[in-house]
C-alpha positions, -999 to 999 in steps of 0.1 A, spaced: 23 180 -120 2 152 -100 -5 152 -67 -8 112 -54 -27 102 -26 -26 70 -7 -53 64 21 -47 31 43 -60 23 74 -32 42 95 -16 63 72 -22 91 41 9 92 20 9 121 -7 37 125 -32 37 152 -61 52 140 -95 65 157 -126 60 132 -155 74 102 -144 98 116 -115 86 117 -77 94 154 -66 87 143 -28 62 123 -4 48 131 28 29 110 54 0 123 75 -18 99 102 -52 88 87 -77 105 109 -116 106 94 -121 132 119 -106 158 96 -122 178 76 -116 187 39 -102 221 49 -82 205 71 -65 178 48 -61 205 20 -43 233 42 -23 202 56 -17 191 19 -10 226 3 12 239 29 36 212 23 35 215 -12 42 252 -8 72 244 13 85 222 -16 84 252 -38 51 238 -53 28 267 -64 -7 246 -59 -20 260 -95 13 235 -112 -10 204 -97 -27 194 -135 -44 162 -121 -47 140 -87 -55 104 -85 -61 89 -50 -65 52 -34 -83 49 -4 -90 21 18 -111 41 45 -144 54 25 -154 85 45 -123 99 39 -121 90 1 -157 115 3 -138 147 21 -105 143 -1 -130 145 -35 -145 174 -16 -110 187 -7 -96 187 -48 -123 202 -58 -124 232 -33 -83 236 -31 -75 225 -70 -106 231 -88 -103 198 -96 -121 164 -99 -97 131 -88 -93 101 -103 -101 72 -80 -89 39 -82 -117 19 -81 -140 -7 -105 -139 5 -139 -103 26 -143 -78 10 -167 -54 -12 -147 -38 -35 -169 -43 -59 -144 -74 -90 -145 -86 -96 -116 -98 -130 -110 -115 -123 -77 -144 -144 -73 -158 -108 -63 -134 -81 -78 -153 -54 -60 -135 -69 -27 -100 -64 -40 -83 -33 -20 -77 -4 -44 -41 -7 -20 -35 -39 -33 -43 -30 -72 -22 -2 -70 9 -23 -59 -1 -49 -82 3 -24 -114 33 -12 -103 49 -47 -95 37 -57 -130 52 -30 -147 80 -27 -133 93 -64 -127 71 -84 -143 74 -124 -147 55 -141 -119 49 -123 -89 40 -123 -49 40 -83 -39 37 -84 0 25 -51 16 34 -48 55 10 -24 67 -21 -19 88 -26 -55 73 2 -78 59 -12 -87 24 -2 -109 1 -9 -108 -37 -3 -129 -66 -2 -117 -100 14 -141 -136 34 -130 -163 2 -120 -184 -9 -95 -156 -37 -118 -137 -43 -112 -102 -52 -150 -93 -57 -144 -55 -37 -141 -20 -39 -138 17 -49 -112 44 -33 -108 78 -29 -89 105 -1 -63 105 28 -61 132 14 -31 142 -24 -44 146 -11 -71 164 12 -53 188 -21 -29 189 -44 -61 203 -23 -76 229 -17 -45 243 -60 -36 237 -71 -69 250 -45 -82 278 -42 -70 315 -8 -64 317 12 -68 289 26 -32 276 23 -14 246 60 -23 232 80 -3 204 84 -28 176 122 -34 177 142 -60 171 149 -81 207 183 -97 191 173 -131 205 145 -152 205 142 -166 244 139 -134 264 137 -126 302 117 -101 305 79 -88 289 88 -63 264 118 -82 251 96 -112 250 69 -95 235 87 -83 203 103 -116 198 71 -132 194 55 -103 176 88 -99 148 104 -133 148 69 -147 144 62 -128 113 92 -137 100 80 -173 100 47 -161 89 62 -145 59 82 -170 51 59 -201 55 32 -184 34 58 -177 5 70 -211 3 30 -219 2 19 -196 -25 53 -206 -45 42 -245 -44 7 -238 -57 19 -210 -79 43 -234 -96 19 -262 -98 -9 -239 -112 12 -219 -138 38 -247 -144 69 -225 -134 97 -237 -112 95 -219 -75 125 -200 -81 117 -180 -108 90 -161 -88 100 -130 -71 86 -114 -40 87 -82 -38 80 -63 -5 68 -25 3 53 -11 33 66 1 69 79 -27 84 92 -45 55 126 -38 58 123 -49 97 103 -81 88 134 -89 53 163 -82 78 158 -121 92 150 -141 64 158 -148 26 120 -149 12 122 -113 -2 139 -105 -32 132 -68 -38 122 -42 -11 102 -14 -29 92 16 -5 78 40 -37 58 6 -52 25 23 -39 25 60 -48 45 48 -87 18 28 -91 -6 54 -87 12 73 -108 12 43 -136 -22 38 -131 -28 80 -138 -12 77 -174 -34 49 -181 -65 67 -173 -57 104 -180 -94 121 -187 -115 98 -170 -117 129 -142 -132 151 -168 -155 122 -180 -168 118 -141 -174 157 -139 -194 154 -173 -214 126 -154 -218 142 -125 
């Protein structure tokens, strides 16, 4: 079996696979405070719960965003599984070329839902990830990541005027049901959730035009396909999105383990 692990910015998501088929997820708050005998009795007991005996787990690949814990999860797979990760950084097998002008900048998040976009949909692509950040990514039909756009989340930004006002509130991100509202919360999340609606959909039609004019495809016949949190808040008001994909992250992890099985042991021989 493989254990996959996903660290962004707010949350660690760990799923457990058997060949091809997710056996079940679990999120955890991302918290660089922990140790790694924290994560790995967090991690094993939910496994155990599963039915998982933690000697089934063959391999682990993990993406992290937050370095410092990236260090105490290698620490925690080799003190709980005896085993050295795969991480998804410069140098695994992708499938992907990545036309960064610096491809060491490139988020191992965004990789990771590029793969899995590619493989799974393929043609021309925006894959849109609503999370700590709302990232846009565009990748062709021959598997080139040509570029995109970084943005704060809805969270992040619910998070700042909250951290940097007097007296707004912290609001619960939820739909208001109308745009012009009468009172501070209400008004709050209608400019915080409509106005990423027009965000989203003003930076499609954008990186359609000069996708189109760049690859010499009509508009149309690029999808957008959407993961993350608050992607299914963020569809639920406009017609940009065409696929909502909540597994794209931990399947591409688990795409990008089959392409790369071994490269663990080679990194223990070079350590």
């Amino acid at each position: 079996m493989l254990l996959a692990i996903d660290v962004g910015n707010t949350n660690l998501v760990v799923g457990v696979f058997e060949g091809s088929k997710l056996i079940e997820s679990w999120r955890l708050a991302t918290d660089n405070r922990r140790s790694a005998d924290e994560y790995g009795t967090m991690i094993e007991s939910m496994i155990i719960r599963e039915g998982i005996k933690p000697s089934e787990i063959d391999d682990i690949i993990i993406s992290s965003v937050v370095p410092s814990i990236l260090f105490t999860l290698e620490h925690m797979c080799l003190k709980f599984y005896n085993k050295n990760p795969i991480v998804v950084e410069q140098g695994i097998k992708t499938g992907i070329k990545n036309k960064y002008e610096n491809p060491k900048q490139l988020g191992s998040d965004r990789i990771v839902n590029c793969v899995a976009a590619h493989q799974r949909y393929g043609g021309n692509l925006i894959v849109i990830d609503f999370g700590t950040a709302t990232t846009l990514s565009c990748v062709t039909s021959d598997g080139e990541f040509i570029g995109g756009a970084i943005a704060p989340g809805l969270k992040t930004q619910a998070a700042a005027l909250f951290e940097h006002t007097a007296k707004l509130p912290n609001v619960d991100l939820e739909l208001p049901g109308k745009f012009i509202c009468r009172n501070t919360t209400e008004s709050m999340q209608s400019g915080l959730i409509y106005g990423h609606m027009g965000f989203t959909e003003y930076m499609v039609a954008g990186f359609k035009k000069e996708m189109s004019e760049n690859l010499g495809c009509k508009p149309e016949e690029i999808k957008v396909i959407a993961t993350g949190g608050m992607a299914t808040m963020v569809e639920s008001g406009i017609d940009c999105i065409d696929v909502i994909d909540r597994r794209l992250t931990l399947d591409g992890l688990q795409m990008l383990h089959e392409k790369n099985k071994g490269l663990n042991k080679k990194r223990i021989l070079q350590d």
